[in-house]
N, C-alpha and C positions, 0 to 999 in steps of 0.2 A: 634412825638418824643417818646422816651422811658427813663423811670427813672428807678433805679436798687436804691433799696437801702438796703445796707447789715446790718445785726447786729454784732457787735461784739463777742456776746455766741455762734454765729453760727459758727464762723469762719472757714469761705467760701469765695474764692476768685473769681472774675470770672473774664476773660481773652477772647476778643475779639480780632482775628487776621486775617490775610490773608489767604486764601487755598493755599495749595502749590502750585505750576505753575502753580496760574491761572493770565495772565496780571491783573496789577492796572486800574478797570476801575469806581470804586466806594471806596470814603471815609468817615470817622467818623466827625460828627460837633461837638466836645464839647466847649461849652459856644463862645469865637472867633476863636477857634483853630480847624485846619483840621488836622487828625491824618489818620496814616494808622492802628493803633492798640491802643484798650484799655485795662488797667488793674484794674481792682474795687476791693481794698481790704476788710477787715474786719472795718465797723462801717462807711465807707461812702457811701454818695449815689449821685450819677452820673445822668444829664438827657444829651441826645445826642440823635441825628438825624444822619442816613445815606444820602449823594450826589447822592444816587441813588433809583430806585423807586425796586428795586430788589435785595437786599444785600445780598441775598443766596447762589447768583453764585458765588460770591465774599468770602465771609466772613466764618470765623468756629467759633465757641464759646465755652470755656473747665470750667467747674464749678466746682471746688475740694473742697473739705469740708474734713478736718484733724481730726480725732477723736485720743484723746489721751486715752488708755486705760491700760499707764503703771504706773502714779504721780496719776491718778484719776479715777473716776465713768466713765463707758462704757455707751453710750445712746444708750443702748439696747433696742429690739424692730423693728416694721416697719421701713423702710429708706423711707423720703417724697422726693419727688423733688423739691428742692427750692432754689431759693426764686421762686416767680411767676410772670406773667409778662413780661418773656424774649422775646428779638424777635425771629423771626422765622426765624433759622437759622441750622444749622447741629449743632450738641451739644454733647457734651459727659459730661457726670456726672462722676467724679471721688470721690470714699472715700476712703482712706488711713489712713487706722486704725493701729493705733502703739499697740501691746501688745507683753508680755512677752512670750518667751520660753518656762515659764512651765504651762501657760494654755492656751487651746483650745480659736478659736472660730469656729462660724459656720453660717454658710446661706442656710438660709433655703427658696425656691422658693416656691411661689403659682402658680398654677396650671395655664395655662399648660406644667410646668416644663419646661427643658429646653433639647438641642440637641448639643452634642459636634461637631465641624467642624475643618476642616483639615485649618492650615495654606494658606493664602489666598483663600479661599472661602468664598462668599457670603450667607448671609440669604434672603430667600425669601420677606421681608417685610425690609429689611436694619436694622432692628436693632439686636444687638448682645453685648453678655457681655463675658468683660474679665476678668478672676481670678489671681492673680499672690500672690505669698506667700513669705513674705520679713522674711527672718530669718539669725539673724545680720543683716550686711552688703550685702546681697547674697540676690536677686530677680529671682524667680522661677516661670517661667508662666504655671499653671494650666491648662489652655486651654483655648480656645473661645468657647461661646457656643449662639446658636439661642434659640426661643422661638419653643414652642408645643416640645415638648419629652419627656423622661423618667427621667434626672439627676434630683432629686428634693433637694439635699441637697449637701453642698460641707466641710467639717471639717477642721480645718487647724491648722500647729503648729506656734504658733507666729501670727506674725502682717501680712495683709492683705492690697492689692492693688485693689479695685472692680469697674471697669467702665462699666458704659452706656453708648453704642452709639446710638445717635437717627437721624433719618431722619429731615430736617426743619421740612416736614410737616406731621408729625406724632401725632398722637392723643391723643397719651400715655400721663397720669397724675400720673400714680404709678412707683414706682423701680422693685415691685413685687419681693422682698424679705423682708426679715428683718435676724437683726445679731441678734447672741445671745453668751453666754457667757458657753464653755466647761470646761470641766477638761481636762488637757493635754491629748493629744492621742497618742505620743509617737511614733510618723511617721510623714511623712514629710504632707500628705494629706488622707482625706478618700470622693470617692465620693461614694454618695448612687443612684441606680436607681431601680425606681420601674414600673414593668412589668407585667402589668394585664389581657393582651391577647396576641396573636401570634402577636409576633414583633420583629424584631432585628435592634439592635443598636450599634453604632460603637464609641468605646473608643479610645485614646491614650496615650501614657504617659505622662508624665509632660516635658514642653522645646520640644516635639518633632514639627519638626525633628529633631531636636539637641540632647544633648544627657541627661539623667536622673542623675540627683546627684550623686555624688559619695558615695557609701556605705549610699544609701538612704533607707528607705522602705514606700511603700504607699499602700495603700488598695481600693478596688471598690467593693463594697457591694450591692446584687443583691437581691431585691424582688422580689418574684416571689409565688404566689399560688401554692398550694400543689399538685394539679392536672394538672398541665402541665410541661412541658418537655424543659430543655435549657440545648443547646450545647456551646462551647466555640471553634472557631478558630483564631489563628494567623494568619495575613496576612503578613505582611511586621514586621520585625525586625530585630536588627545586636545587636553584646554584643563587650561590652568593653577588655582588656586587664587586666584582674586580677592579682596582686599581693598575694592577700590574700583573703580567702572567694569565693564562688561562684555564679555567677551571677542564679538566677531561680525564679520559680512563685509555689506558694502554695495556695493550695485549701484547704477552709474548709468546707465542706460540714452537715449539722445536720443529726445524724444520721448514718455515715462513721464509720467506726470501724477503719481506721486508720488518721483519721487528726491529723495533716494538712497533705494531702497529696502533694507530691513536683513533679515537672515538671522541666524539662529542658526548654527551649523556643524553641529546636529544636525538642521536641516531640513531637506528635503527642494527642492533651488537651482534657479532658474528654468533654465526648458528653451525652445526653439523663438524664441530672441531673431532678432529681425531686424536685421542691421548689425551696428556695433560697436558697444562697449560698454566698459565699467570695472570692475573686482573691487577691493575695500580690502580688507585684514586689520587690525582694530584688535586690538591687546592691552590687557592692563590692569592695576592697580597691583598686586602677586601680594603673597602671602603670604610673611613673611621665613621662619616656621620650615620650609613646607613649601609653596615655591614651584609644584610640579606644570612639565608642561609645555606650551608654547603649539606645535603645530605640524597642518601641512596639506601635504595628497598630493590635486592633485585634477586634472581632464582636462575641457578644454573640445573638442567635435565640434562641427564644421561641415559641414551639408550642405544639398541644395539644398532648396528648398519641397517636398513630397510633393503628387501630382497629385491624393490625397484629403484634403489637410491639411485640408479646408475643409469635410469630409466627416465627419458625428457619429454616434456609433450607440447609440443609447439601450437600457439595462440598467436595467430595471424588475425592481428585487428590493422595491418597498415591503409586496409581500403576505406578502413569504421570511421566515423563523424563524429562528435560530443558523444561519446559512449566512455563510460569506465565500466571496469569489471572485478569485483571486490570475494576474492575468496577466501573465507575466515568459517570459524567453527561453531559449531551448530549453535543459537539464539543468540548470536551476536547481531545489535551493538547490548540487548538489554538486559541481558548476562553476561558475570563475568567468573569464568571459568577458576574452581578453586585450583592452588597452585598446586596441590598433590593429586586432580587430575592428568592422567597419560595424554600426552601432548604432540598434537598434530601440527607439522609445520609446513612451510610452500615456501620453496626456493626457486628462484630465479635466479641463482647461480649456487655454484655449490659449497659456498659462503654465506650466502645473503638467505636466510630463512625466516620466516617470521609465523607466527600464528596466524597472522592477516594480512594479504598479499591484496594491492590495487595495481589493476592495470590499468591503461590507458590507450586510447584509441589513436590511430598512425603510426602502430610500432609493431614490431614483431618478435613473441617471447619464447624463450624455452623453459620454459617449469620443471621442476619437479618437486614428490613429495616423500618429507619423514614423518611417515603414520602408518601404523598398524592396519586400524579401520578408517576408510575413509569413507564411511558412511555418516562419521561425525561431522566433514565437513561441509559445505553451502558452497553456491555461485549466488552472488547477487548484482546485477548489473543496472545500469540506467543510461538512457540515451534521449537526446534534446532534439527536436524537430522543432524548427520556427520557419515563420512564410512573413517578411516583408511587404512584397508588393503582390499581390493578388494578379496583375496580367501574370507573372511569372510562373509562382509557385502555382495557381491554377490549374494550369496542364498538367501538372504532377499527380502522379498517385503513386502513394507508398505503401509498400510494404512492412506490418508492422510482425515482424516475424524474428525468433532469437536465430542470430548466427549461429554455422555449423563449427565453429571455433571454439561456441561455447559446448554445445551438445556433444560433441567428442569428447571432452574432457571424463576423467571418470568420476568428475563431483556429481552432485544433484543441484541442481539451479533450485532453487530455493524462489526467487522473482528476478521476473525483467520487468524494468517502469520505463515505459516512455514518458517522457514529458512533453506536451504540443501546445504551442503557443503562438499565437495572433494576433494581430493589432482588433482596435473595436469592430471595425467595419466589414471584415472577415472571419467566418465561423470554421467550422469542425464538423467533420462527415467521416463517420467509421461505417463501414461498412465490412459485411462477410459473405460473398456472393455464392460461395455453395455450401459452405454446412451451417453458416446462418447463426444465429446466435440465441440460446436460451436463457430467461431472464430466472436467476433462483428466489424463488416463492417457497415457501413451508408447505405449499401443494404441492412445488415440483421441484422439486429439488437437483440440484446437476452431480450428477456422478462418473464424473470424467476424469480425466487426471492431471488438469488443471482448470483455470478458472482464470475472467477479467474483471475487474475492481477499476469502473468509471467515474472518477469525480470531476466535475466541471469546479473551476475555481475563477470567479471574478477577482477576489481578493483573498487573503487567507481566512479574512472572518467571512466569508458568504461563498463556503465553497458547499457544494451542491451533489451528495454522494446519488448516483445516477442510479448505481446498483453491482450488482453482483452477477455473472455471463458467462455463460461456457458454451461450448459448438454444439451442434444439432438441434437447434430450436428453429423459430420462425421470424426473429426479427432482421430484417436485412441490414435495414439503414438504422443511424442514428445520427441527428445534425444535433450538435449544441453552441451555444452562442458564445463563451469564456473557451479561457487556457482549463487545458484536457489533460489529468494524469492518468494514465491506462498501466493497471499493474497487475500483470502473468503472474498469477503463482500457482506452485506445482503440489500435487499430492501424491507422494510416492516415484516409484521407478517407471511407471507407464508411460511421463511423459518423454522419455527418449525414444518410444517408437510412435506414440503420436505428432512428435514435434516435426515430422518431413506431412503434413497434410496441414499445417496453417496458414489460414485465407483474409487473417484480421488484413482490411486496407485502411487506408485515410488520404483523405485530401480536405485541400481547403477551396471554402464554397461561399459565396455573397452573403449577405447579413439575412440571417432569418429572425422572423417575428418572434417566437416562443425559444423560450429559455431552452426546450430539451425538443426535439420530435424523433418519435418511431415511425418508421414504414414495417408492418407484419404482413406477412404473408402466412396466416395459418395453416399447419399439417391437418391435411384432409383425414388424417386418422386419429390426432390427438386433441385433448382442448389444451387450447392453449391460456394460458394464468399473466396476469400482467399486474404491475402495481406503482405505483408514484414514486420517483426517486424520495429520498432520505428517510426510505422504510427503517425500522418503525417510526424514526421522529417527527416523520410529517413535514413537509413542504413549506420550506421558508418561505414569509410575507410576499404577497402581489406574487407571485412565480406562474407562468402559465406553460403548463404540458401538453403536448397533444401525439394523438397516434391518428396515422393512416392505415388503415386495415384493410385489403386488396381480397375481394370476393369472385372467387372465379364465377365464369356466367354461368355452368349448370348448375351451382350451386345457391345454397342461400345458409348464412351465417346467423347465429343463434346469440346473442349478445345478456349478458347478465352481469349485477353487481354482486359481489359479495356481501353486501350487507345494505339496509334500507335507507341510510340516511349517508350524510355528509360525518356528520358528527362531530361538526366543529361552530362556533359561536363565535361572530365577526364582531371586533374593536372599530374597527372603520373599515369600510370597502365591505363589496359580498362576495363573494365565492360561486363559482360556477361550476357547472358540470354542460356539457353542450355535444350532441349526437345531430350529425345530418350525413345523409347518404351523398353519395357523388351521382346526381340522376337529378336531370330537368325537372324543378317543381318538386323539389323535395323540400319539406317540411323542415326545421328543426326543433330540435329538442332541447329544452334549456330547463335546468331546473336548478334553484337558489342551495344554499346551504341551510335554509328554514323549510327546504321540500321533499318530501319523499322522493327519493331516485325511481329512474324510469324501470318498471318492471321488466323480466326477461322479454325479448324482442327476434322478430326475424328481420336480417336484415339482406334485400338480394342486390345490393349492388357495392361499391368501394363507399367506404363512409369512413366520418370522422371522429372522435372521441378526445374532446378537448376538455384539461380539469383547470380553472385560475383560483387564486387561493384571495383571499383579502388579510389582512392583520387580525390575527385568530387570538381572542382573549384568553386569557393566563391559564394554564394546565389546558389546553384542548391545541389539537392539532390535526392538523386536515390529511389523513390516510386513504386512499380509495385501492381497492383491487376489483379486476372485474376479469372474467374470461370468453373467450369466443371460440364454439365449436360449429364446424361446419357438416353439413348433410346435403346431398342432393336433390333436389327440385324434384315434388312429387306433381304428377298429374291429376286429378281428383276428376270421379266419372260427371261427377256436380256439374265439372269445368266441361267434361267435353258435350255431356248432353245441351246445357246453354250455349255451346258455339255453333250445332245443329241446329236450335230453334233459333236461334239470333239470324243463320243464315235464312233460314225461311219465311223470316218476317222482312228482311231485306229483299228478298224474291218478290214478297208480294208488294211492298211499296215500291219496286222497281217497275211491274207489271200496272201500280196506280198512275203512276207519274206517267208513263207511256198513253193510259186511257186520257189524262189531264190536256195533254198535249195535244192530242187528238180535235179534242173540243174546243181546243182555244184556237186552229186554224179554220174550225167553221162559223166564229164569230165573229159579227161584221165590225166591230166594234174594235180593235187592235188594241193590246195592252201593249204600254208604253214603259218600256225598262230605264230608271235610273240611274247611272252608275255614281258610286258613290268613291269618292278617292280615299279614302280616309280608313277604308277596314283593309286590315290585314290578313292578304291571300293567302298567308301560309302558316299554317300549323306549326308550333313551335318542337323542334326535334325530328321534324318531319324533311330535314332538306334532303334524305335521300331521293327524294321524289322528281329533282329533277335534273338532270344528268347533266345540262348545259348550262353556263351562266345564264345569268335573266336576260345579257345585252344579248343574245343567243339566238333564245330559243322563242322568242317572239312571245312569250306567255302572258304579255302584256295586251298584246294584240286582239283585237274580239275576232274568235275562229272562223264562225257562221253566224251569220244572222236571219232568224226566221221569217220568212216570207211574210207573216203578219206582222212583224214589225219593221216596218218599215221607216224612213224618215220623215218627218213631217210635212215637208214640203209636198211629198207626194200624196197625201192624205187625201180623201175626197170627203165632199158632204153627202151624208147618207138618210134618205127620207127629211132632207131638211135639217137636220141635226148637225151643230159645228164640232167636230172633232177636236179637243186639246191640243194646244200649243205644245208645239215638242220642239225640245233646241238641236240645232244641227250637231252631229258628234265631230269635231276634230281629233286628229293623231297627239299624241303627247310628244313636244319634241325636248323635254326636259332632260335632264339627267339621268339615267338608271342604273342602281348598284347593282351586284353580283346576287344577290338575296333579298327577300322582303325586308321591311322592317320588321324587328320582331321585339317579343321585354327583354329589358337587359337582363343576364342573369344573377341569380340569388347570390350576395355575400354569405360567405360563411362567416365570418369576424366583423361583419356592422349594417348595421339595420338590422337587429336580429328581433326575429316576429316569434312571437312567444304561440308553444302550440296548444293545440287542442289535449284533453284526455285521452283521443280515443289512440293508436297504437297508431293505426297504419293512414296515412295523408290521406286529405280528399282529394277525387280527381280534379283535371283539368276543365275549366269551363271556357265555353268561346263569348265573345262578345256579342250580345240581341244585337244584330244587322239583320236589313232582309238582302239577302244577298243576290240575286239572276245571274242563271248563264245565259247565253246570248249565242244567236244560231244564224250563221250566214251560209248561201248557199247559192253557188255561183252558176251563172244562166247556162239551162241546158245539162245541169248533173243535180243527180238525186243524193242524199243523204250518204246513202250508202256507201256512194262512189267518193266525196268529200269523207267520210270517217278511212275509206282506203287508203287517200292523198296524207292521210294525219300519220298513219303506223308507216309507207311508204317514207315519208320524212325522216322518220326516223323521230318524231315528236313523243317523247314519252311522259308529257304532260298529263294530269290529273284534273278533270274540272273541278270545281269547289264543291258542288253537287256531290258528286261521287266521292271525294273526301269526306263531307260528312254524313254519308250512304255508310262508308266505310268505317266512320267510328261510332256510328248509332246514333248519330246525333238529327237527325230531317225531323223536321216538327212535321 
């Protein structure tokens, strides 16, 4: 059994009851009565037995003790726990101390002070005290606080609400305060904490969350040794609707030449104070229909001096353009750093400190930092490139390279984003003219110590991830047709001796056809790996890409896909893939999204590799990757023994034509040459052939003409026989261009002639003409002497003969 017996001076109630929703499984015996709750006033005493052998689970106990200290004497001093004796049960100790308006009191905690806690949060050990400050009618709760902290004192205007909560089975025998008796403080509350090493601690206002008195003021008074260092941030707060006055926070600092100096709540709160110091919350007259609310969450660090606090590093952006420069700590913005993280700050004066420091471009800064490591913290930058008018910005090429303002500094740049923007009609050309740029594939991976991150954006919903790039690869160019964000980011400390050798450029360049296009030049030692922008998800609807792949001439390039098909199934439209070489009379290759892709290939000259997508039905998307290695041009003995018979057979129909000729000047009978306007004298590809324009070099002109053919006029009748009407020849006095007529050439992008199976084109074929050369031969010189008059000239004419003598073509 247990007896309570109260005194009446003490006047202390105490009051046994149920826990809230816990079922009735255990009650109170007093004397013959079962009760579910006791109440034991002032001067009686009670014995009673619990029906159970466990009343804890059940049962709370609340001990209040009324101190009157506005008719009489304060019993000021330690606060005891009493009476003693109680069961063990969950307990809260309540004093409720009535005083006047116009003086203070105060409580004052033994050590190890105490720790403010946020609204429903627990203390490690379950016990925790609450402060609430009664003035009049009006109850103001101060906060909750745990044991082991820094608050070691709480000041209050008026009369005071102070409870213990205690675990049943807690061991505590003290209050571990005692009250004492102030002179009015003329504010609604002052706590004091005292800070004797590197710590930070977390305050709130009074009622929060809710909202802080109207046209209140209170103060938090900060100890702190004279040799170290404390910042102040705000985390979380909202302000009222003012009528009258303005809601802010004032510092007073010993020593400041201007205190108290004043703060907004939305400003940004002094940092790097030396010593202690003072914080006020002022509130202000609010508005009756729509009050709003006054409240603050905020965390003052203290730490020691930094061994380069005194140490500035100057950030010269006054020449920079739309550039900011954002230095804050490491996965910021998408982390947010817990508040008993060791804390890194950047000042720009040796006040103004912040966790997250922005700069801006046309100014010139001096920084410095309070942090330990500063390998916690990041540079993040971004700069805006636009082009207007195309005559202007045209001439331009820039340099897309991180200033040396940033790379000096001792962060780690984390990324630089350019952003590049352009009206419709003008596109985007990056370019890397010597270490080139490598595309990363799951084949080839970039292992550099940093990387660029190309997305072309038409709109925000139809932006276009280009891919992933780092230096030493093979693509030069890249044009695309949208606004371009290109974004550097670093892996590790390498990049600051890499960063004095980057070649990224851009300009802006006329409207190109496809959404994206490469120029590669592949590494004669590597293959090279290529793949469609918006790897793995496949190539937004209708999108057309293309690469120009540059094959040096000894060489010949090897081309292959990664896999056989498309692999994709068109809703509307079809999907292409399209290969043609850059070389006269080249074939192309088109094969549908329902076609097997073109098997590995050589290809020996510059060709093209275009993919267009059509609207790819639901779960399927259009991925291609393909590669190109290069090898040198083999000779094959095949090749040269055929170019010795080839010439041999040419020898001997040379030596035919000669006997031909022979026979046709001992025939009485004259053949009679044609000319026909209408075929085209020259071989297509072949205009090295003739050194002079055509108005030039006479090649029009008939050279010699053979003694048996003569003009018709002069013809005779032989044995009787009429000899054919022949028409007189006239000179042509028309027009002549620079060159034959010739076909125009091959589109690549329309009229596309769908090819054959076999790999490599068919050759060239000429048009069935009968063609005649024609031999004149002026009175009194031989052959011989006329072929002399020809190389004399300087004629380096070809006859048509001999041309196709020379491609194997003479029937």
């Amino acid at each position: 059994s247990f007896t309570i017996s109260l005194r009446t001076v003490d006047n202390i109630t105490v009051m046994i009851k149920l826990r809230p929703g816990v079922p009735v499984g255990c009650q109170i015996h007093v004397k013959n009565f079962i009760r579910s709750e006791l109440k034991i006033k002032p001067g009686e005493n009670v014995t009673f037995t619990f029906t159970c052998s466990t009343p804890e689970k059940y049962f709370i106990m609340e001990i209040q003790k009324n101190i009157d200290c506005v008719s009489g004497p304060c019993p000021f001093g330690d606060v005891h726990l009493y009476p003693l004796g109680l069961p063990r049960l969950n307990r809260t100790f309540i004093w409720d101390v009535k005083a006047s308006t116009k003086a203070g009191l105060e409580l004052k905690f033994s050590t190890p002070w105490l720790r403010q806690i946020e609204p429903g949060e627990t203390c490690p050990d379950f016990i925790s005290y609450n402060i609430n400050s009664c003035i009049d009618m009006a109850t103001v709760n101060i906060g909750t606080f745990c044991r082991n902290g820094s608050v070691s004192r709480v000041k209050l205007l008026g009369g005071v609400i102070m409870s213990l909560h205690l675990p049943w089975d807690s061991p505590l025998t003290t209050s571990g305060f005692n009250i004492a008796n102030r002179a009015s403080i003329k504010r609604l509350c002052i706590i004091e904490s005292i800070l004797k090493g590197e710590s930070s601690i977390t305050l709130m206002s009074p009622n929060y969350p809710l909202g802080f008195p109207e046209d209140e003021l209170m103060t938090w008074q900060f100890v702190i040794p004279s040799n170290m260092r404390a910042s102040v941030f705000f985390h979380n707060y909202s302000l009222s609707n003012c009528e009258r006055k303005e809601e802010r926070v004032e510092y007073y600092i010993p020593g400041s030449l201007s205190n108290p100096e004043v703060f907004k709540l939305s400003d940004s709160q002094p940092a790097n104070i030396a010593g202690s110091f003072n914080l006020s919350l002022q509130g202000c007259d609010q508005d009756t229909q729509n009050p709003g609310i006054l409240r603050l969450l905020f965390q003052v660090v203290v730490q020691h001096p930094q061994v380069d606090e005194n140490v500035t590093h100057l950030v010269d952006l006054s020449k920079e353009r739309n550039m900011t420069v954002t230095i804050h700590f490491e996965g910021w913005p998408s982390r947010i750093p817990v508040m008993s993280e060791p804390v890194c700050l950047i000042c720009k004066d040796p006040r103004t400190c912040d966790r997250i420091l922005t700069l801006v471009s046309g100014t010139v800064y001096k920084i410095s930092f309070l942090c330990k490591d500063l390998s916690r913290l990041r540079i993040t930058a971004e700069k805006g490139i636009s082009c207007v008018d195309l005559r202007w910005c045209q001439r331009k090429i820039y340099s897309l390279l991180v200033p040396k303002a940033i790379t000096q500094l001792p962060v780690q740049l984390h990324k630089f984003i350019w952003e590049l923007s352009a009206p419709d009609l003008i596109n985007i050309e990056i370019t890397s003219p010597s270490l080139k740029l490598q595309q990363h594939v799951p084949e080839q991976k970039c292992n550099t110590s940093y990387s660029y991150s190309i997305v072309s954006t038409a709109t925000p919903e139809t932006e276009l991830h280009v891919g992933v790039f780092c230096p030493g690869g093979s693509i030069e160019k890249i044009q695309m047709r949208n606004n371009v964000t290109i974004s550097l980011k670093t892996f590790g400390k390498g990049f600051l001796n890499e960063s004095n050798h980057q070649d990224l450029k851009m300009s802006f360049v006329p409207h190109i056809k496809d959404e994206c296009s490469f120029t590669v030049s592949p590494d004669p030692k590597a293959k090279v790996y290529l793949q469609t922008p918006n790897w793995p998800y496949g190539l937004p609807p209708y999108i057309s890409i293309s690469w120009y792949v540059v094959v040096p001439s000894k060489q010949v390039a090897r081309l292959g896909f990664s896999k056989d098909r498309m692999g994709i199934a068109c809703e509307t439209g079809r999907a292409y893939v399209n290969i043609k070489e850059e070389t006269l009379g080249a074939e192309e290759t088109v094969r549908r999204e329902d076609e097997l892709l073109p098997k590995p290939r050589n290809m020996y000259h510059d060709f093209w590799v275009n993919v267009s997508n059509c609207k790819p039905v639901d779960k399927t998307q259009l991925t291609l990757q393909f590669q190109v290695t290069l090898a040198d041009k083999q000779i094959d003995l095949g090749v040269i023994l055929a170019v010795v018979a080839g010439a041999g057979v040419l020898a001997a129909i040379g030596l035919t034509v000669c006997c031909v000729k022979k026979k046709k000047k001992k025939s009485q009978n004259p053949m009679v040459g044609v000319y026909n306007a209408n075929v085209n004298t020259q071989v297509p590809g072949k205009q090295g052939l003739f050194t002079k324009g055509r108005k030039n070099n006479e090649s029009h002109v008939y050279a010699v003409i053979d003694d048996a053919m003569v003009y018709g006029h002069l013809l005779k009748e032989s044995n009787g026989s009429v000899s054919p009407e022949v028409d007189v020849y006239r000179p042509f006095d028309g027009p002549i261009g620079s060159l034959p007529p010739s076909p125009p050439p091959f589109s690549f992008r329309k009229d596309i002639k769908r090819s054959s199976n076999s790999e490599e084109p068919p050759p060239l074929t000429d048009t069935d003409h009968d063609i005649y050369t024609f031999a004149h031969q002026k009175t009194g010189q031989s052959e011989d002497i006329g072929d002399t008059n020809e190389k004399n000239n300087g004629d380096t004419s070809t006859s048509l003969l001999e041309n196709k003598e020379q491609e194997g073509l003479v029937e």
